[in-house]
C-alpha positions in Angstrom: -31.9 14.7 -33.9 -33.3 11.6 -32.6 -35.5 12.3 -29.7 -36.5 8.6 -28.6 -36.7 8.4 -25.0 -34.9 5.0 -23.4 -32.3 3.5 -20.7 -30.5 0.7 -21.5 -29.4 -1.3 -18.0 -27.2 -4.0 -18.0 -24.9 -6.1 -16.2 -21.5 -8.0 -15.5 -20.5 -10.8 -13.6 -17.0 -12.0 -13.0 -16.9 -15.6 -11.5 -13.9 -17.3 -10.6 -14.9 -20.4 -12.2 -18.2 -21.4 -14.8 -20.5 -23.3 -11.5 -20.6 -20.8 -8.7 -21.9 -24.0 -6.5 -18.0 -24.6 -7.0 -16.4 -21.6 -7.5 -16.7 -18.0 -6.7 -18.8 -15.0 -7.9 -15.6 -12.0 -8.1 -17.7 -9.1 -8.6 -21.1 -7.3 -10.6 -21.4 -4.5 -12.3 -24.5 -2.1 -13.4 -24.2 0.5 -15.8 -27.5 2.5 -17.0 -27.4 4.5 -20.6 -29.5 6.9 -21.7 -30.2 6.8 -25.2 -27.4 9.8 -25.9 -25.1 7.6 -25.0 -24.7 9.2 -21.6 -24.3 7.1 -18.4 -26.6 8.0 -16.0 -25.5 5.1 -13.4 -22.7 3.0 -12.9 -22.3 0.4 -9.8 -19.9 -1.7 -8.6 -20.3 -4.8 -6.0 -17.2 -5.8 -5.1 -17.6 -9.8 -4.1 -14.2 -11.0 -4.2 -12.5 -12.6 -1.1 -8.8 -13.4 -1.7 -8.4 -15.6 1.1 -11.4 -17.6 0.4 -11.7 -18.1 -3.0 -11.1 -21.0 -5.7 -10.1 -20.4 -9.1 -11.2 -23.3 -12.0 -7.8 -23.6 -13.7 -9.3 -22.6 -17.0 -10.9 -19.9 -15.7 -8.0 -18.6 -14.3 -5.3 -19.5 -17.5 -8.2 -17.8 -19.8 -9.4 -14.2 -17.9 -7.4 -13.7 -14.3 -3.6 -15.0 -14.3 -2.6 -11.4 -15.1 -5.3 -9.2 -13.9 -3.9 -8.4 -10.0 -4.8 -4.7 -10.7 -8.7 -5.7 -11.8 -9.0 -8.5 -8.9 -7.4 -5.9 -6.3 -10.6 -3.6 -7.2 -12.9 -6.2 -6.9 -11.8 -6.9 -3.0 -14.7 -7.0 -0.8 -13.1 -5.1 2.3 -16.4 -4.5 4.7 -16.8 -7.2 8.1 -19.5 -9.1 6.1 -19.3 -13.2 5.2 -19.4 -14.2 1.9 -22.6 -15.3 2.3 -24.2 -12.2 3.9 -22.4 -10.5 1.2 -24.1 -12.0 -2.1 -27.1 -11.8 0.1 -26.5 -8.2 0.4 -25.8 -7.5 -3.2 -28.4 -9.5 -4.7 -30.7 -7.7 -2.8 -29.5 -4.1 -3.6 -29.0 -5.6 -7.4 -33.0 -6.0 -7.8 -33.9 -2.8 -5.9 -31.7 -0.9 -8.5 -33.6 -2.7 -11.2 -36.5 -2.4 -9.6 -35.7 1.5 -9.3 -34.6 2.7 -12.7 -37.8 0.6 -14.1 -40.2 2.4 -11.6 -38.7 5.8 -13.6 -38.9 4.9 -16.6 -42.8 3.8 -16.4 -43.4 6.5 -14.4 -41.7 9.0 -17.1 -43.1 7.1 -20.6 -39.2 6.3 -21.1 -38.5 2.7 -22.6 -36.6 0.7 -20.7 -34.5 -2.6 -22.0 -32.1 -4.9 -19.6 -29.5 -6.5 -21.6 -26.3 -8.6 -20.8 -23.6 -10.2 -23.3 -24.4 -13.8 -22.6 -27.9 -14.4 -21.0 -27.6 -18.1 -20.4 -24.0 -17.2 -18.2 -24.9 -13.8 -16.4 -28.7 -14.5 -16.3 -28.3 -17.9 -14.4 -25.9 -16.6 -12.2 -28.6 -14.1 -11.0 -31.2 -16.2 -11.1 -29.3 -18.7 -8.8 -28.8 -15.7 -6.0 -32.3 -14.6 -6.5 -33.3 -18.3 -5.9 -31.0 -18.7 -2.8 -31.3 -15.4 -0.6 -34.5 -13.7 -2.2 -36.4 -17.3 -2.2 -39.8 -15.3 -2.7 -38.5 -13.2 -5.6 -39.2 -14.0 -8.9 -36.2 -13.4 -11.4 -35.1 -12.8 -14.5 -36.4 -12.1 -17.2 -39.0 -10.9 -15.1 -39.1 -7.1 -13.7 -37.8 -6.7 -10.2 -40.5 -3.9 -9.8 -43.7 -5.7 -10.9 -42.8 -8.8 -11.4 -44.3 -8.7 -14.7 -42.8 -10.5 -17.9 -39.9 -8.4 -19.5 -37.6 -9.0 -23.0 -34.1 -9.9 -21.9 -31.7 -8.9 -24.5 -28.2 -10.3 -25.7 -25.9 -7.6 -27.2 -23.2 -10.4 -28.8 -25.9 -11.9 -30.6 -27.6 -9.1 -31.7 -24.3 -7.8 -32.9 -24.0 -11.6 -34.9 -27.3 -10.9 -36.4 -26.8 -7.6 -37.3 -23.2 -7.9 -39.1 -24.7 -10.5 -41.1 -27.4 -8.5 -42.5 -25.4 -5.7 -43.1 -23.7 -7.9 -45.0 -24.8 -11.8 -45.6 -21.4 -12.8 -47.4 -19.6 -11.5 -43.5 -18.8 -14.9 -41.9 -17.8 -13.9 -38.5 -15.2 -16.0 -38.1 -14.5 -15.2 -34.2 -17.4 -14.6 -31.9 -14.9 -11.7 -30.4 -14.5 -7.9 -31.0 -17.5 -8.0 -32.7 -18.7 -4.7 -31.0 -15.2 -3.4 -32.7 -16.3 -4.4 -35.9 -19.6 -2.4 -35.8 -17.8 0.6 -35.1 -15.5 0.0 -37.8 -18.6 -0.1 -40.0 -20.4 2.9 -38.8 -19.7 6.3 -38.0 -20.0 5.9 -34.3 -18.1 7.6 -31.6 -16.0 5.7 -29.5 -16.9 4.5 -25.7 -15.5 6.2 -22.7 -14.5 2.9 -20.9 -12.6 -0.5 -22.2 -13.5 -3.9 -21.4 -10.9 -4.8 -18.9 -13.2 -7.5 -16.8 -14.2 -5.1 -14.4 -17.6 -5.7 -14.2 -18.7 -2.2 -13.8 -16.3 -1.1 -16.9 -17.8 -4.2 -19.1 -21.7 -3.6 -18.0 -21.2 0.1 -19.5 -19.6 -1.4 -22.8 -22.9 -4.0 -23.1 -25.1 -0.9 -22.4 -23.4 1.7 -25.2 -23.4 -1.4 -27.7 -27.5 -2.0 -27.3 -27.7 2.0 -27.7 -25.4 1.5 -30.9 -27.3 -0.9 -32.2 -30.5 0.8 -31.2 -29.4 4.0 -32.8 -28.3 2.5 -36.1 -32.0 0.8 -36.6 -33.6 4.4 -36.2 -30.7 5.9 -38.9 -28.6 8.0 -36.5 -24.9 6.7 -37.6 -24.0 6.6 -40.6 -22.8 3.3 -42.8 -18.9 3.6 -44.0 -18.4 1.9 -47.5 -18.8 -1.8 -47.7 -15.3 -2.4 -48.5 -14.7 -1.6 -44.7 -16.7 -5.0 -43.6 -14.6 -7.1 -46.7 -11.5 -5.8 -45.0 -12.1 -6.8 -41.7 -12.4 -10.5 -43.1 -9.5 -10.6 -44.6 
């Protein structure tokens, strides 16, 4: 039984368009793993102002021209602007960092922060941090000590580790790579989908790091190799 000790944060952000100087930031999610797989935190800021917002038309042809149920969730409903309102999540986003790595120093628990694409969810951070928390240093720094922290990326972790399961696996498409992991081991199956709610897809980033984690230290068990030639076919 594998007894490590870690949490696994990570995070989601839904933007209505790739430069939020343009376009909108929709909504970001936390969700917090323990290494059983269990989730020991999930939060959802809802930033999304129907009658102020701007969609990039590829943005919206690509992720939200059918997702009325999704963007009704991420409706921010409280008598805030949009500007207080970022202000006010960015804020609580670094004290909930700040908190679960204050617990997990204090406890001798490893901690790792992780998103699916660093470069897209870490500069959108960064960029609030640097407008409403000017004297805050950010990522991948820690929110609690400001000290120098590893920022991981699950999809190319996943890349990295399909192709050393097995070198001749060309991944093909950059998606459903998580899918194909858990095709190749004996893992069981996440309570949430990835449905662009940012809460929903933070928790998905979180159990793949733990997957991935898990498998390292032997805990699932590899299915036959034919399983990976199949999924290239």
């Amino acid at each position: 039984m594998n007894t490590t000790k870690r949490i696994c944060l990570a995070f989601d952000i839904e933007t209505s368009g790739p430069d939020i100087s343009k376009y909108d930031v929709l909504g970001i999610g936390i969700s917090v793993i323990s290494n059983d797989m269990a989730e020991v935190d999930s939060v959802l800021f809802k930033t999304y102002f129907p009658k102020d917002v701007k969609f990039e038309k590829k943005c919206w042809d690509e992720f939200w021209w059918d997702k009325d149920e999704i963007l009704t969730k991420l409706e921010y409903k409280g008598l805030l602007t949009k500007d207080e309102r970022l202000k006010e999540v960015i804020d609580e986003f670094q004290k909930i960092r700040s908190k679960w790595e204050t617990h997990c120093r204090n406890f001798g628990i490893e901690y790792k922060i992780v998103s699916d694409n660093n470069v897209y969810d870490g500069m959108i951070i960064n960029q609030l941090i640097s407008k409403y928390l000017p004297d805050t240093i950010g990522l991948p720094f820690n929110a609690s000590d400001g000290k120098y922290a590893p920022f991981y990326e699950t999809q190319s972790m996943i890349k990295g580790f399909l192709l050393g399961t097995d070198p001749k696996f060309g991944l093909k498409n950059d998606w459903g790579l998580d899918k194909k992991v858990k095709e190749a081991y004996k893992i069981p199956g996440p309570k949430k989908s990835y449905d662009h709610n940012p809460a929903n897809d933070a928790y998905n980033i979180a159990f793949d790091f733990v997957v991935l984690m898990r498998i390292s230290e032997g805990d699932f068990k590899k299915l036959k190799c034919e399983k990976l030639d199949a999924m290239e076919k």
